[in-house]
C-alpha positions in Angstrom: 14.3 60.4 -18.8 18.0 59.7 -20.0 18.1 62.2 -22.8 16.7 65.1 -20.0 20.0 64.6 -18.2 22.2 66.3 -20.4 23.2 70.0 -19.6 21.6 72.2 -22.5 18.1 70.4 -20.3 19.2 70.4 -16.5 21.5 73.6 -16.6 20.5 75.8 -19.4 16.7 75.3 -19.9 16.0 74.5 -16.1 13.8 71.5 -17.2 13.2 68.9 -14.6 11.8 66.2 -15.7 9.8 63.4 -13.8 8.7 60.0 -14.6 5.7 58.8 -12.5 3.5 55.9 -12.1 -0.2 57.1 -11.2 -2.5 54.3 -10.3 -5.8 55.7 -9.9 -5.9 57.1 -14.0 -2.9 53.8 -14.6 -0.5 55.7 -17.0 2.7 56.8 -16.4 3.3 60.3 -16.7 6.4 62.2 -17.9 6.7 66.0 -17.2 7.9 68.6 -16.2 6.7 71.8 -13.6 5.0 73.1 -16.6 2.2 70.7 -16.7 -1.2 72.4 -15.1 -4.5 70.6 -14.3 -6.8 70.7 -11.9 -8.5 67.8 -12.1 -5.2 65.6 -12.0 -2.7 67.7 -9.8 -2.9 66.3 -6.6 -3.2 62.5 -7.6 -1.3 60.1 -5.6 2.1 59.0 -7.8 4.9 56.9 -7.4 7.8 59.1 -8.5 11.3 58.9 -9.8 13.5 62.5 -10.1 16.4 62.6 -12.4 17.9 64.6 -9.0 18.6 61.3 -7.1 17.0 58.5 -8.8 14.6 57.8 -5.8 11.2 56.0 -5.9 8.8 58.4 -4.3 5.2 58.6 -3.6 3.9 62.1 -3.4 0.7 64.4 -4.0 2.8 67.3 -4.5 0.9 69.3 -7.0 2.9 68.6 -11.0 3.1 72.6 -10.9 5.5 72.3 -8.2 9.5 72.2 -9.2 10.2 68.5 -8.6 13.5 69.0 -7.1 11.6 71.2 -4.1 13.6 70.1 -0.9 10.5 71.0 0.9 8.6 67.8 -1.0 6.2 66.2 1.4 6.0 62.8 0.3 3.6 59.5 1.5 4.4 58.1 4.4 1.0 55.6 4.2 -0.5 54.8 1.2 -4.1 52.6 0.9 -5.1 51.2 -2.2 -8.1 49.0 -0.9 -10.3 47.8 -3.2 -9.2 47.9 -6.5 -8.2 44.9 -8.9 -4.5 45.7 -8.9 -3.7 41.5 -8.8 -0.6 40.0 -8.9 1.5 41.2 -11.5 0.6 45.0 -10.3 2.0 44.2 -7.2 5.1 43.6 -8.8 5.7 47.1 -9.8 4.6 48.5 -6.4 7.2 45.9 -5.2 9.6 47.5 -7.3 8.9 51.1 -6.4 9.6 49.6 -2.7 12.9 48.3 -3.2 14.4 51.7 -3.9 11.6 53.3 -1.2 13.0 54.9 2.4 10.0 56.4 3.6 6.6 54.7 3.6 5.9 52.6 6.6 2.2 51.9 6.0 0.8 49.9 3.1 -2.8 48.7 2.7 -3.2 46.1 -0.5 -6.5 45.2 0.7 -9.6 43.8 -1.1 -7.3 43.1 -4.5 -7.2 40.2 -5.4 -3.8 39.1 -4.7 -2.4 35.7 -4.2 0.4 33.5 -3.2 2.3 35.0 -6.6 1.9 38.6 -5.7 2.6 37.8 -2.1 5.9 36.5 -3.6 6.6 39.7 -5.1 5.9 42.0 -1.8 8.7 39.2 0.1 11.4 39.3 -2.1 11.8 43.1 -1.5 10.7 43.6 2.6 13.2 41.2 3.3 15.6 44.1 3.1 13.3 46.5 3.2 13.7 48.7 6.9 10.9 51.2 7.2 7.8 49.2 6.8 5.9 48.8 10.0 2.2 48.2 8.5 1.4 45.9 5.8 -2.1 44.8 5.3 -3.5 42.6 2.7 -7.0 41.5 4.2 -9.5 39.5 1.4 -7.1 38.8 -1.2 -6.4 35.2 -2.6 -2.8 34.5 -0.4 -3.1 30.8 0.8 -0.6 28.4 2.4 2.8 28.9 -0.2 1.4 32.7 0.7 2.1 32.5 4.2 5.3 30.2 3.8 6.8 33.8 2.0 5.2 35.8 4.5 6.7 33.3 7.5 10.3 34.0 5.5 10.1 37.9 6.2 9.3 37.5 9.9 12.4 35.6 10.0 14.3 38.3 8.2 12.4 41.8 8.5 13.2 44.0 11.5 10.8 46.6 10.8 7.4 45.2 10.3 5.1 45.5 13.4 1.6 45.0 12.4 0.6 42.0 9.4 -2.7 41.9 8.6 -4.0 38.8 6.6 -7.1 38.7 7.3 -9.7 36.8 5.1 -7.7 35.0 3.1 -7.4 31.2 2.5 -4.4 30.6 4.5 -4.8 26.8 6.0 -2.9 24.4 8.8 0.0 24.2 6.6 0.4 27.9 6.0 0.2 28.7 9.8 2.9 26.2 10.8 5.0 28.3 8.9 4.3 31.8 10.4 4.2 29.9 14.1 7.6 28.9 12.9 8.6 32.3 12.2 6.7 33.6 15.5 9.3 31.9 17.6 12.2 33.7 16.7 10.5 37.2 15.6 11.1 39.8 17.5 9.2 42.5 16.1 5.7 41.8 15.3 3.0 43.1 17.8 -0.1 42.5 15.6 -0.9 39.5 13.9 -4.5 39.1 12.5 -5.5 36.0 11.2 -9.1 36.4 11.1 -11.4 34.2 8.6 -9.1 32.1 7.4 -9.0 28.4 7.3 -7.4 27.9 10.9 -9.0 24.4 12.2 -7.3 22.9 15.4 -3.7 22.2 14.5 -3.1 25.3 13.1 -4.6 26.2 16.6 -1.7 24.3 18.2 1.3 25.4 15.8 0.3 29.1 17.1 -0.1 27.9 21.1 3.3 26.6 20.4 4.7 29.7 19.3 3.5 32.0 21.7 5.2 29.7 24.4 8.4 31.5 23.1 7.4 34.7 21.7 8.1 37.7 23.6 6.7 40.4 21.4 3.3 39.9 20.1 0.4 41.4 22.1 -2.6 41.3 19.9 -3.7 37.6 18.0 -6.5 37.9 16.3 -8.1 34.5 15.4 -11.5 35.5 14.5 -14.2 33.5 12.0 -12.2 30.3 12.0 -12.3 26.6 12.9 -10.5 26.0 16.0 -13.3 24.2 18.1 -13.1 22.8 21.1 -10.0 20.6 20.8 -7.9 23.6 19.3 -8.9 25.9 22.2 -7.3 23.3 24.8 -3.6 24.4 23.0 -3.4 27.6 24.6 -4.1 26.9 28.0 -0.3 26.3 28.6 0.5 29.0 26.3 -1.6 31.6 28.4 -0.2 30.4 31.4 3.3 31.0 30.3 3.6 33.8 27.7 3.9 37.5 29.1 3.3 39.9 26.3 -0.4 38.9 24.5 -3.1 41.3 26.0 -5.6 41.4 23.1 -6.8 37.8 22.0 -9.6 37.7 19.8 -11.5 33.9 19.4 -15.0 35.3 18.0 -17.1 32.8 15.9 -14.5 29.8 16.3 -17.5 27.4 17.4 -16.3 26.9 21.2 -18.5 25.5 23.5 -18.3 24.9 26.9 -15.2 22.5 26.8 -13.3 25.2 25.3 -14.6 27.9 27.7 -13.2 25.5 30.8 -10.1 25.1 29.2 -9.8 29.4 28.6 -10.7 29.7 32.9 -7.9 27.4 33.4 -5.7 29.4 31.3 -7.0 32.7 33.2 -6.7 31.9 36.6 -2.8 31.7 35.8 -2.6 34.2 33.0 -1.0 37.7 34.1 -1.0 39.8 30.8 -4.1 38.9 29.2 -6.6 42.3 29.2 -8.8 41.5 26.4 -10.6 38.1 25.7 -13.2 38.1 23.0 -15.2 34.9 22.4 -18.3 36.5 20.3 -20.3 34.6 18.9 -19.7 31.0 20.2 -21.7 28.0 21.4 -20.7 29.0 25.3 -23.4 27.8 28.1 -24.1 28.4 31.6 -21.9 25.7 32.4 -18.5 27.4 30.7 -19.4 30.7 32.0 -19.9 29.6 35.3 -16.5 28.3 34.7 -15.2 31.5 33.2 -16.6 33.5 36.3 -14.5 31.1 38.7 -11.7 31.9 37.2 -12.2 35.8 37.7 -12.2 35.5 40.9 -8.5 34.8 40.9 -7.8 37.1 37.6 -6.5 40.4 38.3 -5.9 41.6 34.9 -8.3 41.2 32.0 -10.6 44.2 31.9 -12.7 43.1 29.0 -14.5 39.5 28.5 -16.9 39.4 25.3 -19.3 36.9 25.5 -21.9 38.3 23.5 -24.2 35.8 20.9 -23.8 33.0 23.0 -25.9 30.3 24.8 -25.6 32.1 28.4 -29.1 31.7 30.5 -29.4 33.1 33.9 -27.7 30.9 35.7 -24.4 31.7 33.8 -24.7 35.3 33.6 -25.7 34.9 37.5 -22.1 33.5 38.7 -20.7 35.8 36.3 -22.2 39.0 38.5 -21.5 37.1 41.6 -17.7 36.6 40.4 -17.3 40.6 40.2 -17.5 41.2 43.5 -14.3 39.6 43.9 -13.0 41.0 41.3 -11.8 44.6 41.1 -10.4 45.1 37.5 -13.1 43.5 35.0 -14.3 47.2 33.8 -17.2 45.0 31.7 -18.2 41.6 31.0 -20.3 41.8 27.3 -23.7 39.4 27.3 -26.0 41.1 24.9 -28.3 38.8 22.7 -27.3 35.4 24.9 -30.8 33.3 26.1 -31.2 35.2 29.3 -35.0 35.6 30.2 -35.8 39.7 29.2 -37.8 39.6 33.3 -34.7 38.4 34.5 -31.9 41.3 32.8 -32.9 43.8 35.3 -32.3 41.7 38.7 -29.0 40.9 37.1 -28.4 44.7 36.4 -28.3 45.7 39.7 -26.2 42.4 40.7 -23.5 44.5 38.8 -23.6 47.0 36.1 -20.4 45.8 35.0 -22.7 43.3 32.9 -23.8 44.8 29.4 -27.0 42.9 27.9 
């Protein structure tokens, strides 16, 4: 672009010229508003004008004079599903140094690892318009989350991380709980099939002891068991902010169910609790329903593709009558007899089969 920036091209000929990065055809494109095409016009590119040397990313039509102050450029941009991999997050981590307005980014399903992951860190530690960043079934494992962990300690933008289905492990969650402490910020983690087994469990129970911003954790399609369910009693019992906590297909049985209703008869914030897809029995939802008779603020408990007969789901209907804000309790495809669903119907229809 340098030899366009001289004034026979800017002042006499009128010629502005753009350089810009188009990753759907992957060229780079140098033009001016004389370039015409239908097929290509409106593509999604990241930009740079010779007017202020700002990183853009626009669907302006190329037609268009490129120093228009009427530009409307990108403020979310979703590249799912492509193989951009870790040395083409380097550019886009290049383009987002310089970058003042987008505040969503979706990287998802691109086979990005701890290396890309790198490259995204270095420049969202100062970056401070970012509030969305999701990189769900990529390759980012435990030195992934370590970088990730860094920018929660430093960003004080970003509001929603998405990781989910990844192969972050124990190690790599210690980090982020680390980070979670002392975050204020984030309001969204999802963590959902990764390789969370019981002490990762605990390094996040931990965390949300102090925390005082997130309000959705989701945890789904991990290994936290049992034994890793029993670390967030106290944390339920103490943290104020979490109303959305999702625990689906975390093979939690009835153990982990008691220690949940001893969390919830103290819990005050809590509004959603999802535990799809579990090994839950009648005796942890009769446990679960004695604790709704003392909870006055979770509207939503998912128990669907459980182990729940009629006995559990029994207490559960005879728990609502005491309890004035469950809107619905979700049981569909537990072991409850079919001749018995419709006696339990008209206990409460609060109960979905």
């Amino acid at each position: 672009m340098v030899p366009f920036r001289t004034y026979f091209w800017l002042d006499d000929k009128r010629w502005f010229v753009t350089c810009a990065y188009v990753p759907k055809a992957c060229a780079i494109w140098l033009h001016t508003a004389s370039i015409r095409d239908s097929g290509i016009e409106r593509l999604m590119r990241c930009e740079v004008s010779w007017i202020d040397k700002q990183c853009r990313l626009t669907q302006r039509s190329i037609d268009e004079m490129v120093d228009n102050t009427d530009d409307m450029t990108l403020t979310t941009i979703n590249l799912y599903h492509n193989r951009i991999g870790d040395r083409g997050v380097q550019y886009f981590a290049d383009a987002l140094r310089y970058n003042t307005i987008l505040t969503t980014f979706g990287l998802y399903h691109n086979q990005i690892g701890d290396r890309g992951a790198q490259h995204l860190i270095d420049v969202l530690r100062q970056n401070t318009t970012l509030n969305t960043l999701s990189l769900h079934h990529n390759h980012i494992g435990d030195k992934g989350a370590q970088y990730f962990a860094d920018v929660l300690l430093h960003n004080k933008t970003l509001s929603i991380l998405n990781l989910n289905d990844n192969q972050i492990g124990d190690k790599g969650i210690q980090h982020l709980a680390d980070s979670l402490r002392q975050n204020t910020t984030l309001t969204s983690l999802n963590l959902d099939k990764n390789l969370i087994g019981p002490q990762g469990a605990k390094y996040l129970a931990n965390s949300l002891q102090q925390n005082k911003t997130l309000i959705t954790l989701s945890l789904c399609h991990n290994h936290i068991g049992d034994s890793g369910v029993q670390y967030f009693t106290d944390a339920l019992r103490h943290n104020k902010t979490l109303v959305i906590i999702n625990l689906d297909k975390n093979l939690i049985g009835d153990q982990g169910a008691k220690r949940l209703a001893d969390a919830l008869r103290h819990n005050t914030t809590l509004i959603t609790l999802s535990l799809n897809e579990n090994q839950i029995e009648d005796e942890g939802a009769k446990r679960l329903a004695d604790a709704l008779r003392h909870n006055t603020t979770l509207t939503i408990l998912n128990l669907k593709d459980n182990q729940i007969g009629h006995q559990g789901a029994k207490r559960l209907a005879e728990a609502l009558r005491a309890n004035t804000t469950l809107k619905e309790i979700q049981l569909w495809n537990n072991t409850i007899l079919s001749s018995m669903l419709d006696q339990l119907k008209k206990l409460d229809n609060r109960l979905k089969f």
